[in-house]
N, C-alpha and C positions, 0 to 999 in steps of 0.2 A: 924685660920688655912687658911681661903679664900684668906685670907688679905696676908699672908706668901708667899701662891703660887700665887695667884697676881703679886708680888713684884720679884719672881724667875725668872717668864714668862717675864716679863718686862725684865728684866735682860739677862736673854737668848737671848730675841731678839737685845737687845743692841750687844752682841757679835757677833751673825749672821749679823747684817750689820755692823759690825765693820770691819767683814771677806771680805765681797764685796766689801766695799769702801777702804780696804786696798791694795784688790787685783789689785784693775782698778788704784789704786792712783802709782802703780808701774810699769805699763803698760809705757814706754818711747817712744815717736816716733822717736826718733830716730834710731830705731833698727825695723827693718822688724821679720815677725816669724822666728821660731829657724827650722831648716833643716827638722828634723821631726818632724814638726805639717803637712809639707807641704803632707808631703807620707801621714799621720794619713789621713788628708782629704780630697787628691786622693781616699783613698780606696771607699767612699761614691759612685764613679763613677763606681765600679768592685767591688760589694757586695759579699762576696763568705762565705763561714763556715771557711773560714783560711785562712793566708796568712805566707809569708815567715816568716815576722818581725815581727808579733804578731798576738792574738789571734782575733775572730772575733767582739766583743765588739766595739772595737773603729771604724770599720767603722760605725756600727748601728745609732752609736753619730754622725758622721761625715756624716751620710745621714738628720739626723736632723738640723745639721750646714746648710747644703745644702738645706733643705727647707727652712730656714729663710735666706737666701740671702748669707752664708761665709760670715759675717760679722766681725770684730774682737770683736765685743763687745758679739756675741753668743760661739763665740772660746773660749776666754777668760770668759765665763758662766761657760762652766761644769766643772772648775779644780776649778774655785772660790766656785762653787756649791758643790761638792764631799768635797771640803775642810769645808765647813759651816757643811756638815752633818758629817764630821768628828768631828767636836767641840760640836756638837749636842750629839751625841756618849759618848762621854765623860763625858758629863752632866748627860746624862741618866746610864750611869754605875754610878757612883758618885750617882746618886739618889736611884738606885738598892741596893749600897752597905749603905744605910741610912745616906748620910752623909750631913753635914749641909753645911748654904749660905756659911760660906768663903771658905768651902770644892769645893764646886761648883764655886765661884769664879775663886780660884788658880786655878784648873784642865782647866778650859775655857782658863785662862789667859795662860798658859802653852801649849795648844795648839796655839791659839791663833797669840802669840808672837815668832814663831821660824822655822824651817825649810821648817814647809809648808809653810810658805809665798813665797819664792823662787819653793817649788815644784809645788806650785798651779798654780805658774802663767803660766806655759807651757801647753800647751794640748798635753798632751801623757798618756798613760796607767797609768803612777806612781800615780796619783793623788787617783782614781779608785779603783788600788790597795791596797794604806792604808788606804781606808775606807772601803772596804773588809776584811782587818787581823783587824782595832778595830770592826765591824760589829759581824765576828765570834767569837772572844774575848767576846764579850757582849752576844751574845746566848748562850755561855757555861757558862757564869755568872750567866745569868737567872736559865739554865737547872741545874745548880747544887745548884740555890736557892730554888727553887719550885717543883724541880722533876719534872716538865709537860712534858710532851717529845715531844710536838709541838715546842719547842725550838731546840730540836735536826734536827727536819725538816727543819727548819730555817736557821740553822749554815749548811744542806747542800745547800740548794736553795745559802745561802751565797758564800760558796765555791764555787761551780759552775757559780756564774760570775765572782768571782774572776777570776778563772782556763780562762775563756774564754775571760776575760779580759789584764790577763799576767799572765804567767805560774809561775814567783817568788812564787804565793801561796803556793803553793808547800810547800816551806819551812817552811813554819807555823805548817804543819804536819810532817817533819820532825822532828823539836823538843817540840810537843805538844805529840805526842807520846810517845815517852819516857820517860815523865814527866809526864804524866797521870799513868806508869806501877808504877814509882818508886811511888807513893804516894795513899792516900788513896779511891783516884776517882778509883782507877783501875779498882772498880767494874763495871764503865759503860761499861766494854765491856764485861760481862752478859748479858746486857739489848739488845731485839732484835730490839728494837728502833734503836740501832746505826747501823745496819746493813740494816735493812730498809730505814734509810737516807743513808747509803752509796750507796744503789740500787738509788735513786732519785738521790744522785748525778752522779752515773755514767751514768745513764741516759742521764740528760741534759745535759754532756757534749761530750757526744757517736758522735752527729753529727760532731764535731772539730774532735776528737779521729777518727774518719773515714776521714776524710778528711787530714789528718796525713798520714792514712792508705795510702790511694791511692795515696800519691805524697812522698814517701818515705821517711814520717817522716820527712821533712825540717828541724824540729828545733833540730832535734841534729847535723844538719849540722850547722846550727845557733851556739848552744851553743860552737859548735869546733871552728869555724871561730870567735866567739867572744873571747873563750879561748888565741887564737893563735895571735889575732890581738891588743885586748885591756886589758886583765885577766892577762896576762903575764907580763904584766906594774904595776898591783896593787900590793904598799907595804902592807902587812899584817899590818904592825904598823900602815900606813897612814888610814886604814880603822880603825883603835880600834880609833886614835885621830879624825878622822872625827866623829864617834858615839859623842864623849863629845862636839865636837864643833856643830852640828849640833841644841844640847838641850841645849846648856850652861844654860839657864835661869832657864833650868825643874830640873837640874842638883839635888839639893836638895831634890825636891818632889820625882824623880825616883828611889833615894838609902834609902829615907825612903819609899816609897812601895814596895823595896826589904826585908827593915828590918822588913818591916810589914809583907809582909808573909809567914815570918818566926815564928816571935815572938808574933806576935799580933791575940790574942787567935780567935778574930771576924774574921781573915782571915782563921783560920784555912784550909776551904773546899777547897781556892782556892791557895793553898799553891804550888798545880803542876804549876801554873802560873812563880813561881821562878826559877822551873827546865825548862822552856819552853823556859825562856831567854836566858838561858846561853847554853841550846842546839841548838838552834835555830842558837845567835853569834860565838858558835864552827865550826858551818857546813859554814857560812859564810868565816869564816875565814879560814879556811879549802882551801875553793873551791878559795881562793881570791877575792873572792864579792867586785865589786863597793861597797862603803862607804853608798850611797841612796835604796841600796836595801833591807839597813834594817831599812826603819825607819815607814813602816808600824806595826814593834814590840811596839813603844813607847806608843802613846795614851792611852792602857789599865790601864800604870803604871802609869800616870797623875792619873787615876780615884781614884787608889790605895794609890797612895799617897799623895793627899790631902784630901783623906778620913781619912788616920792614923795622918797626921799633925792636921786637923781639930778638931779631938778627942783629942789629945796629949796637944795641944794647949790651949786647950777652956777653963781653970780654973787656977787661981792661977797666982804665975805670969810671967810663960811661952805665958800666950794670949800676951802680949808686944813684944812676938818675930813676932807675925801672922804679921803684916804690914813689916815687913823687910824680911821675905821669900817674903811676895805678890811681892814685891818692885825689889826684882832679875830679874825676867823675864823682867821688864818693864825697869831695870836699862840696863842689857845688850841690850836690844832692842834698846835702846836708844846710845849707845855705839858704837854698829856694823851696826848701820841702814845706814851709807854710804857705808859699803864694802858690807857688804852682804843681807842688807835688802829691799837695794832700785834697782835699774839699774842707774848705772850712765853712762852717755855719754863717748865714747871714747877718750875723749878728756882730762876725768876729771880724766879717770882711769888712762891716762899716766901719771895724774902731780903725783900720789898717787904708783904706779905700786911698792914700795918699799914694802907698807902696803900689798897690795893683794898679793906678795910675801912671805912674810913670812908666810902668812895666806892661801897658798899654793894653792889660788885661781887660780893661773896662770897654775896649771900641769895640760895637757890634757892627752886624755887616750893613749896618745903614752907614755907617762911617763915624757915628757920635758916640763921646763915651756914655754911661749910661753907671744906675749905681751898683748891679751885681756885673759881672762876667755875662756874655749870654748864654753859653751854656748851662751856667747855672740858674740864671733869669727861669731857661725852660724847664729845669727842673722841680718847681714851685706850682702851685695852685692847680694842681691838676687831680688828685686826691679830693682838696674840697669842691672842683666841681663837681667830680662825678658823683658824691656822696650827695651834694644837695639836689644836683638832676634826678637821682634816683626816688629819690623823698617826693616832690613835686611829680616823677610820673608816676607815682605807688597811689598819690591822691587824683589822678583823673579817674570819670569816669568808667565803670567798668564795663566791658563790653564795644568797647569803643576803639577805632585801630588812630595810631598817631606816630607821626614822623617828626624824628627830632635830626634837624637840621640845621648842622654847625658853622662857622665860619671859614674854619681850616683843620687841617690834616689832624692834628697837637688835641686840638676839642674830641673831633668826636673817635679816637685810636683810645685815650687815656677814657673817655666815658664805657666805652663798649672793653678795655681791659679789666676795669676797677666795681663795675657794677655786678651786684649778683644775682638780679632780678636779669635774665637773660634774653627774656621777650626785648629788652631795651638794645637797639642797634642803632649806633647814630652814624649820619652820613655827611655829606657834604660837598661842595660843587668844586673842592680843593683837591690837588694832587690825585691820588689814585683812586677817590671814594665819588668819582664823578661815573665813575663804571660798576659801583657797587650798589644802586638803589634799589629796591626790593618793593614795588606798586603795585603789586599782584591784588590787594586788595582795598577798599575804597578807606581813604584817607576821612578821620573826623577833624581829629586835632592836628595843630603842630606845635613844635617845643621848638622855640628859633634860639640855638647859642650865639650870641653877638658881641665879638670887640667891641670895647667904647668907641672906639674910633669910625664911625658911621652907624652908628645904634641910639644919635639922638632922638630920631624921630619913624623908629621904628612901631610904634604904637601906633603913629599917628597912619602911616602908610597903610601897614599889613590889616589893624582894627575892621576896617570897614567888610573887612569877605569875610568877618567870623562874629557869632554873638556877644560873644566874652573874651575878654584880650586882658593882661596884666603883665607887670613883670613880677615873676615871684622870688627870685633871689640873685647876687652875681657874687664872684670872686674877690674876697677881703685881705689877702694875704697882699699884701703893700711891694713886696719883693718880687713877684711872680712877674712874668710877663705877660700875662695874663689879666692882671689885677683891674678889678671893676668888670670885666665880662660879664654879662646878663642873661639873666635866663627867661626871654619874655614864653609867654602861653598862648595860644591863640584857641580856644574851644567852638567845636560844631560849626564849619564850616559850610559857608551859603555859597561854597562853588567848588568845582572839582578839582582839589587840591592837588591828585595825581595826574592830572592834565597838564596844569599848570605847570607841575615838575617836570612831565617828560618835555614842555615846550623848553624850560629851563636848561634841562641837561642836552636839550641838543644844540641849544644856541650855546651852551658852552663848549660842547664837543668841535663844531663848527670853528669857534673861535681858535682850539687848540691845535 
């Protein structure tokens, strides 16, 4: 038996670094960070209980990024990190539910090989988030193995960084509920346990919930402004075909963990798990959910179903099928590892842009395809802005204070990361940097970052309150999403420019 777990442990850790050196192995330099990592690791600089764009978690991370220097190789830690202990997760549900090595295998290999490789490699909330929904999945595993109800304390402590992590948790309870009434767990909510973890978790998340409070709830301003802008684009269909394409590989193991349990008498207890799915992807679909907002549901069904394949398998001469399930995951990995599993350079994606096409890679959340990916799109031009922003404010006046003032979040996160002149702080009346302006003293100049997309006649507008007005350079990289951004000037201003700002930032605050 020593000898058995030995040989597991060994094994698990083969996968954990398997996870990291796949993660780093897809890291391209060609491509700068994606728009929002760059806000994510702003926030480390304006610590608060909340912010517009998410909850307070990720700057906590991003203050840690910030002790070890923003390095890309610490950036790129915690998504590769959260993704290992995702996989870890997996293993240990699979061990909970008594299942053997190739059980544990498959399940590994299934995470392993699929969607989170692409999710991990960004630093933002997602990552976080679905090791949160398998985290709580796996305490209610426990809790309804053992009856301990230190498990139920657990699954709230869990919830509660989820929630404060990214509010999507939520929806775990959405259809985890309903799916606990219909079946024969119902009874947990006799038990006062579950109402004592609900008191723990409303607790530790009271401080967010208050900070909500007093700035008028942002994020249902948030969830309209997301409805209205990018929710309104999503096909209901394109999200069901995104779930299958997201797992192709799991695609087996996850409808025999549905048929398991149902049918397979050892799943009996955790049976509400089937009804959790499918309430869970209604409310999804419903609401028109991004495609990625529900792939924190998957992991738990890995554990399940190659626990039921593992059993099913083991005897007679079904074991002969075990190496061509195993083989799926790693066949399609092998398959889509240029379109979707690697980052390829812009160059390579134009020769191929037919393939990324079809595979509907190219539609951003405006609804139209476009010619990179957008996640890649944001990873482009962000390097040469900050580098020419720096250049043009090293040549103002010296002695003179000046506010460079961006478009959106992406402008002035990647200027204030990438610049090494540190006087340089850029802001903006977008997502979280409408709370971040610093007027303490009188404003001469300003440096306006501007989209093309209403920066025609920005000279002609802004010119008139300042002596000297030009545009002195914008963004050339043809790929970027960004591309053609401007960097107009405005010098020695004939009015009170921080006046002007605070009337600004409070008709926007007003507005949010």
């Amino acid at each position: 038996m020593t000898k058995l777990n030995d040989k597991r442990t060994v094994i698990l850790i083969g996968f954990i670094l398997a996870k990291f050196l796949l993660q780093y192995f897809m890291v391209n330099p060609d491509y700068d960070l994606q728009r929002d990592e760059y806000l994510h690791l702003d926030q480390a600089n304006h610590l608060a209980w909340g912010y517009l764009s998410v909850p307070p978690v990720t700057s906590w991370i991003s203050s840690v990024i910030l002790f070890f220097g923003n390095s890309i190789f610490w950036i790129k830690f915690f998504p590769a990190l959260f993704g290992a202990l995702t996989i870890l997760l997996v293993w240990k549900t699979i061990e909970a539910l008594n299942g053997n090595l190739y059980a544990l295998v498959l399940g590994a290999t299934c995470a392993l090989l699929s969607v989170l490789l692409r999710l991990n490699l960004l630093y933002q909330p997602n990552s976080l988030d679905v090791l949160c929904w398998t985290a709580f999945y796996f305490s209610l595993i426990k809790y309804f193995s053992y009856e301990n109800p230190k498990w139920l304390y657990i699954a709230a402590v869990i919830f509660s960084i989820g929630f404060l992590n990214k509010y999507n948790v939520v929806f775990l309870l959405v259809g985890l509920i309903p799916a606990l009434v219909m079946t024969g767990q119902r009874n947990i909510f006799t038990q006062r346990t579950v109402y004592f973890s609900i008191l723990l978790a409303l607790l530790l998340i009271s401080p967010n919930l208050y900070w909500q409070y007093i700035n008028g709830f942002p994020v249902f301003y948030h969830m309209k402004e997301l409805n209205d802008t990018q929710l309104i684009h999503v096909n209901r269909w394109s999200f069901v075909k995104e779930q299958f394409f997201y797992f192709a590989g799991a695609l087996p193991v996850i409808f025999a963990s549905l048929y398991g349990l149902v049918f397979y008498e050892p799943f009996r207890k955790y049976r509400f798990l089937f009804w959790s799915i499918i309430f869970t992807l209604a409310t999804f679909i419903c609401l028109r959910a991004k495609g990625y907002y529900a792939i924190g549901i998957y992991p738990v069904y890995f554990s399940f179903g190659a626990v039921f394949l593992g059993e099913i398998l083991h005897t007679g001469w079904k074991r002969y099928l075990k190496p061509f399930i195993l083989a799926v995951p790693i066949l399609l990995y092998l398959l889509l590892f240029n379109v979707f599993y690697s980052i390829e350079s812009p160059r390579e994606i134009l020769k191929r842009r037919d393939v990324y096409q079809k595979l509907g890679l190219l539609r951003w959340e405006d609804g139209k395809d476009h010619v990179l990916p957008q996640d890649f799109a944001d990873m482009l031009g962000w390097k040469e802005l900050a580098s020419k922003l720096e250049v043009v404010y090293n040549r103002l006046p010296s002695g003179t204070q000046t506010v460079i003032l961006c478009d959106n979040y992406g402008q002035a996160g990647a200027i204030n990361y990438y610049v090494k002149n540190k006087k340089i702080r850029a802001v903006s009346f977008n997502a979280d940097y409408i709370h971040w302006f610093d007027l303490k003293k009188k404003t001469d100049n300003v440096i306006r970052v501007k989209e093309l997309a209403g920066s025609e006649d920005e000279l002609e507008k802004t010119s008139p309150y300042f002596y000297r007005s030009f545009v002195a350079d914008s963004v050339i990289n043809p790929s970027a999403r960004e591309y053609r951004t401007k960097i107009f000037v405005f010098l020695n201003s004939k009015m009170d420019v921080n006046q002007r700002l605070k009337d600004e930032i409070e008709k926007e605050k007003k507005h949010l």
